[in-house]
N, C-alpha and C positions, 0 to 999 in steps of 0.2 A: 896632425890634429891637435897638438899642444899649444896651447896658448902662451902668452908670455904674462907672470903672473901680476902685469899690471893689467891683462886684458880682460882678467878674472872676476875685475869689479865693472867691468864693462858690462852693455846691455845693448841688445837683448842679446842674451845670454841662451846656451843649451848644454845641457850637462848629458850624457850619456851613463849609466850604471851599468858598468859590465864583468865579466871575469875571464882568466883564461880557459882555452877551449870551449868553445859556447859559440859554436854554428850558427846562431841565432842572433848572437854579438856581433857576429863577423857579417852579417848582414846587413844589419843596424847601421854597423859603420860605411857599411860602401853605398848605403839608402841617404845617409846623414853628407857624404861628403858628395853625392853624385847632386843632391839639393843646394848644399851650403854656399857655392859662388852666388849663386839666384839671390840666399834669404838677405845677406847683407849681415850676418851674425857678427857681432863684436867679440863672442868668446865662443867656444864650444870647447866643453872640458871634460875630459874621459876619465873617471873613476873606476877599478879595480875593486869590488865588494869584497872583493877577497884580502889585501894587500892589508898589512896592519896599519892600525890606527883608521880603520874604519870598517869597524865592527858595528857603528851606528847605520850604515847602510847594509852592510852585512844581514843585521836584524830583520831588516825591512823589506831588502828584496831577495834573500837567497834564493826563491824557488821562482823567482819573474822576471828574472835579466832575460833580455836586456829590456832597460826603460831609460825613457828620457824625458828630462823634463825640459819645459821653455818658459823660459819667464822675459815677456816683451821688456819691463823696464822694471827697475827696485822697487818701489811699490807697489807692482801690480801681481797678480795671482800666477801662481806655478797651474801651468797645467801638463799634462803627461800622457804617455802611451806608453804600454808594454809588449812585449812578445816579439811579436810580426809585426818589424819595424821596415816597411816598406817608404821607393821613393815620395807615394802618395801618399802615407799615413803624416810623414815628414813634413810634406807640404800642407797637407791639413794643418798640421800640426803649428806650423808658423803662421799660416792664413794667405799664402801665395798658392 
């Protein structure tokens, strides 16, 4: 699920916030990849809120991992899902 990080400024983009041990994570990600062939994703990048040097996500989601955001293209608007990250929230989520 690591991108290469020229893919990173690619779009549409989806970013996962997760940490270790987080059953809720590990969901996420098998919801995120059992969708991703379908979305046609250019990047999908998995963050660790715990790992240093991001202690700004830390801040913001400790108690709500796992969340993802999708942002279709660089200027357009992030939007997100938390928790119970299922195959259908995902799909929502992208709009397929």
């Amino acid at each position: 699920m690591r991108p290469s990080l020229r893919a990173l400024g690619a779009f549409p983009r989806l970013t996962l916030f997760t940490r270790a041990t987080c059953g809720l994570c590990d969901t996420a990600k098998a919801s995120i990849a059992a969708v991703a062939p379908r979305a046609r994703l250019a990047a999908v990048h998995t963050v660790d809120i715990d790992a240093p040097g991001n202690e700004r996500w830390h801040d913001l989601y400790a108690f709500d991992v796992p969340v993802v955001h999708f942002q279709p293209a660089e200027d357009a608007p992030v939007t997100k899902a938390m928790h119970h990250i299922s195959p259908e929230t995902v799909e929502k989520l992208l709009g397929i």
